[in-house]
FIZATI-359367 format. One record per residue (C-alpha): residue in three letters; y, x, z. Coordinates in steps of 0.1 Angstrom, whole numbers, plus 2048, in hexadecimal, padded with zeros to 3 digits. Layout:
N
PT  ALA  Y  X  Z
...
//
This chain:
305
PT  UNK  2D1  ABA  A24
PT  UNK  2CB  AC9  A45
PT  UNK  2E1  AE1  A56
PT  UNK  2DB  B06  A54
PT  UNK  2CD  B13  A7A
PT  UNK  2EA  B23  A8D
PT  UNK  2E4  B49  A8E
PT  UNK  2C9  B46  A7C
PT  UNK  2D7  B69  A67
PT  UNK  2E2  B7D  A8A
PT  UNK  2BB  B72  A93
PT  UNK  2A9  B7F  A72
PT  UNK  2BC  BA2  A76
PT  UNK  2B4  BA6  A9A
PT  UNK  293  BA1  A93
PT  UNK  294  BB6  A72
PT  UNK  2A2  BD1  A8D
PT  UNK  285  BCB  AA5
PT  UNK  268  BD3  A86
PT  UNK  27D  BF1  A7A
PT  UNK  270  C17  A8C
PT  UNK  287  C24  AA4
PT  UNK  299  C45  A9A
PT  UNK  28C  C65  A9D
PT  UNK  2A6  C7F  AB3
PT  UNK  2A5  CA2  AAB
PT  UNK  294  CB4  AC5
PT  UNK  2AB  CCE  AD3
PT  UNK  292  CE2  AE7
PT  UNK  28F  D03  ADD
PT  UNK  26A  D0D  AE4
PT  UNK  264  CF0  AC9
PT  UNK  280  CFD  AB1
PT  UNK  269  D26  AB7
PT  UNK  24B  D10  AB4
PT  UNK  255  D09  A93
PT  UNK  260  D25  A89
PT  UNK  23C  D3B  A94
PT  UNK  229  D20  A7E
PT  UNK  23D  D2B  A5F
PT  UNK  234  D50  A66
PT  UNK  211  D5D  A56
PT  UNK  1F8  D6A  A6F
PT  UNK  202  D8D  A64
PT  UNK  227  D87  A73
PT  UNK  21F  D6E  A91
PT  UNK  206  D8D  A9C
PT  UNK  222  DA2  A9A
PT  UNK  241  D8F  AAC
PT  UNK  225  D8C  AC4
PT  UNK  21F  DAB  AC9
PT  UNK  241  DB5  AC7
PT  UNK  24B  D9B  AE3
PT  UNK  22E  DA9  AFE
PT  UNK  23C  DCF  AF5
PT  UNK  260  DBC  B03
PT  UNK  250  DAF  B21
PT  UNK  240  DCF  B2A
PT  UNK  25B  DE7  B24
PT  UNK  26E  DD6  B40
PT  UNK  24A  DDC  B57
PT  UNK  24D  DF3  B7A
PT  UNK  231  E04  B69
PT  UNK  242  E25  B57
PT  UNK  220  E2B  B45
PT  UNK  220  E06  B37
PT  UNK  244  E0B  B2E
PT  UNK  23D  E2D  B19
PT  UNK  222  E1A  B06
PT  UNK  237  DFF  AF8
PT  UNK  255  E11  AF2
PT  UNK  23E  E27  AE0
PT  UNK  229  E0F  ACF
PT  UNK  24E  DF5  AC8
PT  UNK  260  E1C  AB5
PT  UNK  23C  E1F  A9F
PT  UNK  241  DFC  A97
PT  UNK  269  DFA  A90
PT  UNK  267  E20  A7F
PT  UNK  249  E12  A67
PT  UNK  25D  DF6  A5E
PT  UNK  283  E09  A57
PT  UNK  275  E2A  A44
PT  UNK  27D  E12  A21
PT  UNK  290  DF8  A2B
PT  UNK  29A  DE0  A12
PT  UNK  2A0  DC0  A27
PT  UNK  2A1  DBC  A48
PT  UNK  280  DC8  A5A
PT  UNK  266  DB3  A68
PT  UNK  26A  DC3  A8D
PT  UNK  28E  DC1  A8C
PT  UNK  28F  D9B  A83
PT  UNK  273  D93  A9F
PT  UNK  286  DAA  ABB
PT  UNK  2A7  D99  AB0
PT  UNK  2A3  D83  ACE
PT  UNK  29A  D9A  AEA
PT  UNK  2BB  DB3  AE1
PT  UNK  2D1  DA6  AFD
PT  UNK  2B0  DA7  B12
PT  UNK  2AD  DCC  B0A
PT  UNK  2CE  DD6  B0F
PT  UNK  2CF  DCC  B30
PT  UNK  2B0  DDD  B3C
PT  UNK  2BF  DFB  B30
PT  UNK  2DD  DF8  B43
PT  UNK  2C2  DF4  B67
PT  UNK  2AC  E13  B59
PT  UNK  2B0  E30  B6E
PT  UNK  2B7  E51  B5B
PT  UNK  29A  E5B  B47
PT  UNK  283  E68  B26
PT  UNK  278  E3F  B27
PT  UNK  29E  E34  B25
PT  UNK  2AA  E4C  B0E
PT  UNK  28A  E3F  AF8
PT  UNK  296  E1A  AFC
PT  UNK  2B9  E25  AF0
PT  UNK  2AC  E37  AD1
PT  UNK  29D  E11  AC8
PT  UNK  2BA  E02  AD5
PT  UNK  2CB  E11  ABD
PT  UNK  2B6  E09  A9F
PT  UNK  2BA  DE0  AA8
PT  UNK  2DF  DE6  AA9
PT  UNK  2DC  DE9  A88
PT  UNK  2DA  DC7  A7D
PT  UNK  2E0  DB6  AA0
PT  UNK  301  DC6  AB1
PT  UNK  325  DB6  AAE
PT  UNK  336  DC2  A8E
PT  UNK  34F  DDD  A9D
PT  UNK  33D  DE6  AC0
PT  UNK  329  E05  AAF
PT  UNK  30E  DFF  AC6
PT  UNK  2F1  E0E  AAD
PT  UNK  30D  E34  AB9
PT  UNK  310  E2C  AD8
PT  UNK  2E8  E26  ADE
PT  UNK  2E4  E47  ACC
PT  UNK  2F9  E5D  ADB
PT  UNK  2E6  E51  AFE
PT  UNK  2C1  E57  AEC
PT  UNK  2A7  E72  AEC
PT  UNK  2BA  E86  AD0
PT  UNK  29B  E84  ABA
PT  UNK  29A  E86  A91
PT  UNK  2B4  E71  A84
PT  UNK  29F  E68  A62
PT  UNK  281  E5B  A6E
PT  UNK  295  E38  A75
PT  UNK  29E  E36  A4F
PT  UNK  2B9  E3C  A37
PT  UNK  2C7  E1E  A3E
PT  UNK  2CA  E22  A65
PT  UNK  2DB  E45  A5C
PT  UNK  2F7  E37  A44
PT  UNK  2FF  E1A  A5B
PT  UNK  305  E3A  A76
PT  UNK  31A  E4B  A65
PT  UNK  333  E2E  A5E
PT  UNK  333  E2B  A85
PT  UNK  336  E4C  A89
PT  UNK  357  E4D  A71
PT  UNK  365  E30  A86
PT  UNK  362  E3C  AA6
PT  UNK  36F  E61  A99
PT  UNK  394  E4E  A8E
PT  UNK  38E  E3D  AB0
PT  UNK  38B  E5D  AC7
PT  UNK  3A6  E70  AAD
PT  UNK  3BD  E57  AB7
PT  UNK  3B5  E59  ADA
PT  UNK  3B1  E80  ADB
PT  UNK  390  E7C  AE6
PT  UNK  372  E94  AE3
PT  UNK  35D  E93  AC2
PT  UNK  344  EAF  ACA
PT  UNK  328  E90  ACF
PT  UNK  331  E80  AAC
PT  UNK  32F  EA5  A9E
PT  UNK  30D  EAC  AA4
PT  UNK  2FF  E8B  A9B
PT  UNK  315  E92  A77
PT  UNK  302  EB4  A74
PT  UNK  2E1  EA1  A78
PT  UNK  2EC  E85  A5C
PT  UNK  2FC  E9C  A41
PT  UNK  2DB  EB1  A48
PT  UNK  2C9  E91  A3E
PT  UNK  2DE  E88  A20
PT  UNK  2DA  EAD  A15
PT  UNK  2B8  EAB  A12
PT  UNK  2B3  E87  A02
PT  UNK  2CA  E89  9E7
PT  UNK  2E9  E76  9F9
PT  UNK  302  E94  9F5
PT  UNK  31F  E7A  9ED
PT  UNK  318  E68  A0F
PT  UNK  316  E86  A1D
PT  UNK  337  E94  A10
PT  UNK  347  E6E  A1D
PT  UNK  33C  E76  A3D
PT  UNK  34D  E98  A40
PT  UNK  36D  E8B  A34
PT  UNK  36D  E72  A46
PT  UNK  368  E8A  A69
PT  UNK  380  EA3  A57
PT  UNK  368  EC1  A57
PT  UNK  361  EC1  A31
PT  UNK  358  EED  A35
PT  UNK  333  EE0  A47
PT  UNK  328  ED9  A26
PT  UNK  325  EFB  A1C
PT  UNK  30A  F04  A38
PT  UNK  2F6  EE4  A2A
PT  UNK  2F5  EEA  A04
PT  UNK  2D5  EFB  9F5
PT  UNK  2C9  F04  9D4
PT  UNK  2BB  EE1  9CE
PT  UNK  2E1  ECD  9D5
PT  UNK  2FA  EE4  9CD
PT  UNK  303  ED9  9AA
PT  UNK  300  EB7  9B1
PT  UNK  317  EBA  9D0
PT  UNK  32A  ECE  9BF
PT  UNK  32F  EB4  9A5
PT  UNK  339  E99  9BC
PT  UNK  353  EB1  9CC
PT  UNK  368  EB6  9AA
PT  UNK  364  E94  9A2
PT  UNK  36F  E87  9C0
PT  UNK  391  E9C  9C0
PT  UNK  39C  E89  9A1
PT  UNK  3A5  E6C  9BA
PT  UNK  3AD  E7B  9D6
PT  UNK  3D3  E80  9E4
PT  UNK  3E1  EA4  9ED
PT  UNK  3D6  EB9  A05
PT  UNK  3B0  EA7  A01
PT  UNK  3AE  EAF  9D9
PT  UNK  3B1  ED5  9DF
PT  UNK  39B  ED5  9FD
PT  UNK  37D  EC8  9ED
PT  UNK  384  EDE  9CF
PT  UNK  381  EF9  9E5
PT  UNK  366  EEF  9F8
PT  UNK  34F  EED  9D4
PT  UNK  35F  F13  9CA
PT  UNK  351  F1F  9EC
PT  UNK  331  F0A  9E4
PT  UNK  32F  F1D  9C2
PT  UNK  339  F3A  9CF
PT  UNK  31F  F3B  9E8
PT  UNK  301  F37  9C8
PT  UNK  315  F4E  9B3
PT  UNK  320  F37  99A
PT  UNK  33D  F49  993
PT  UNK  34B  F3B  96F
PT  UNK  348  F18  983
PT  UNK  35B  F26  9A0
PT  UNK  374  F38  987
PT  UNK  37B  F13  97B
PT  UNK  37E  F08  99F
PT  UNK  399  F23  9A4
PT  UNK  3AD  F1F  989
PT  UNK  3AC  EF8  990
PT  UNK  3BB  EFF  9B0
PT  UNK  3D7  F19  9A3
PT  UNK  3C4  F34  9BB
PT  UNK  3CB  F57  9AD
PT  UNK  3BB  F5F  9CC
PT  UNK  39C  F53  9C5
PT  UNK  399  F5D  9A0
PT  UNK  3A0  F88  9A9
PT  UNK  384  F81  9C8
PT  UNK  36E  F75  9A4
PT  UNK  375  F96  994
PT  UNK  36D  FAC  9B1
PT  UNK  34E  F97  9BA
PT  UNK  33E  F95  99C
PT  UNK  339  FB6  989
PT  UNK  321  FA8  96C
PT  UNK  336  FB0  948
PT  UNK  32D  F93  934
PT  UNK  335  F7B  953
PT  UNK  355  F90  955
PT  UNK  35C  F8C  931
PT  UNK  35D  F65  934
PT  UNK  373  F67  951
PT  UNK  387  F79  93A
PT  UNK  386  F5B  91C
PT  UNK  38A  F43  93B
PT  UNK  3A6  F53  946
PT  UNK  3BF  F54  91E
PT  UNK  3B1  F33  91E
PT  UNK  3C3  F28  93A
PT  UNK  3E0  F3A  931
PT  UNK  3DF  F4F  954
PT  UNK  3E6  F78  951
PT  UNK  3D5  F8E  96D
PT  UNK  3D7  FAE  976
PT  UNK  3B5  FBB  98C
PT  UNK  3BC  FDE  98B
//
């Protein structure tokens, strides 16, 4: 029997080795990796991040005119796409990228309608792009054109107002100037007033400690509702905040002459004050006359005379 060939197993797997395909590395160069990415977009959206990409380029053009055109043309697009935002828009996923690129063009714009328009969309892309805890989408804001609030979205506007009740405990700890944050809280309870959000509303105002603004904002359309919210609310709250909301909703139904509401209000609160201002106020009998019931009901005497 003949000897086995020495090596002759080393030599079969080196040349199994030589007939097998060499590996494939992962390429790690980005344009292929955005490459990618583009052909998994439908012509719709690759049109689009396009589109959104040359408005970029020419916002940071010498040209002022070219640079009023696509800011103009990249709002339209962002304020399309956030007016019923359920997911993160289109816009904002494809300008993702170009943030940091943004911000600093800002910050080498001289002072001007075409910056403060670039902070007002600034703003907007904070939204889902700034660091958790820098406010950025406030601090863009409070440098923009001042324009209406609510055309970026209800969900632009909450996120605000959370940033806008952080940096209040901020400055209140620092005993800095709020005056800023106060008129952009006008402008967002305004909002919420009129879209059927009179709880965040209400959050808002306790949270910047100026609860009595909701009186200006209330209308026959909200009252009841804020109203309810208010009474409801001071069942969990702790002393002084329980009797100040109740107060806020008796002025609230005082103000649309509820007045057996407001006489509940008042004897909630244990305000004797409030309930002979009822009596001389309203001068209707039978109203008078279930003040009256209201009143041996609760087990409280009064003399009016």
């Amino acid at each position: 029997m003949a000897p086995a060939e020495p090596n002759s197993g080393g030599n079969a797997n080196i040349g199994a080795t030589k007939d097998q395909a060499p590996a494939k590395v992962p390429s790690k160069d980005p344009k292929k990796k955005d490459d990618k990415k583009d052909e998994d977009l439908s012509e719709e959206d690759l049109a689009l991040k396009q589109q959104l990409e040359l408005y970029v380029e020419r916002v940071q053009d010498a040209d002022p005119g070219l640079q009023k055109v696509a800011l103009e043309s990249m709002r339209q697009e962002i304020r399309t796409s956030t007016s019923s935002m359920t997911s993160v828009p289109k816009p904002l996923k494809f300008l993702r990228p170009h943030y940091g690129t943004l911000q600093a063009h800002y910050e080498k714009m001289a002072e001007s309608d075409l910056k403060k328009m670039l902070a007002d969309i600034l703003s907007v892309l904070a939204l889902t792009m700034s660091p958790e805890g820098e406010r950025e989408s406030l601090k863009y804001r409070l440098l923009g054109s001042e324009g209406d609030i609510g055309s970026w979205g209800h969900e632009y506007v909450r996120n605000l107002a959370g940033e806008i009740a952080q940096e209040y405990a901020k400055r209140q700890n620092e005993e800095g100037r709020i005056d800023d944050l106060m008129e952009l809280v006008k402008q967002i309870v305004a909002f919420h007033m009129k879209h059927n959000a009179e709880p965040e509303a209400v959050d808002l105002l306790m949270e910047v400690e100026d609860l009595d603004l909701l009186v200006e904002y209330v209308d026959q359309a909200n009252y009841e509702r804020t109203c309810l919210y208010l009474t409801s609310s001071g069942k969990y709250l702790p002393g002084p905040d329980d009797s100040l909301v109740l107060d806020i909703a008796h002025s609230i139904y005082m103000k649309f002459e509820q007045y057996p509401r407001a006489l509940q209000i008042a004897l909630s609160l244990y305000n004797l004050q409030y309930v002979k201002e009822l009596f001389q106020t309203c001068h209707d009998r039978p109203t008078r006359q279930q003040f009256c019931f209201m009143l041996a009901r609760h087990e409280t005497g009064l003399d009016i005379r």
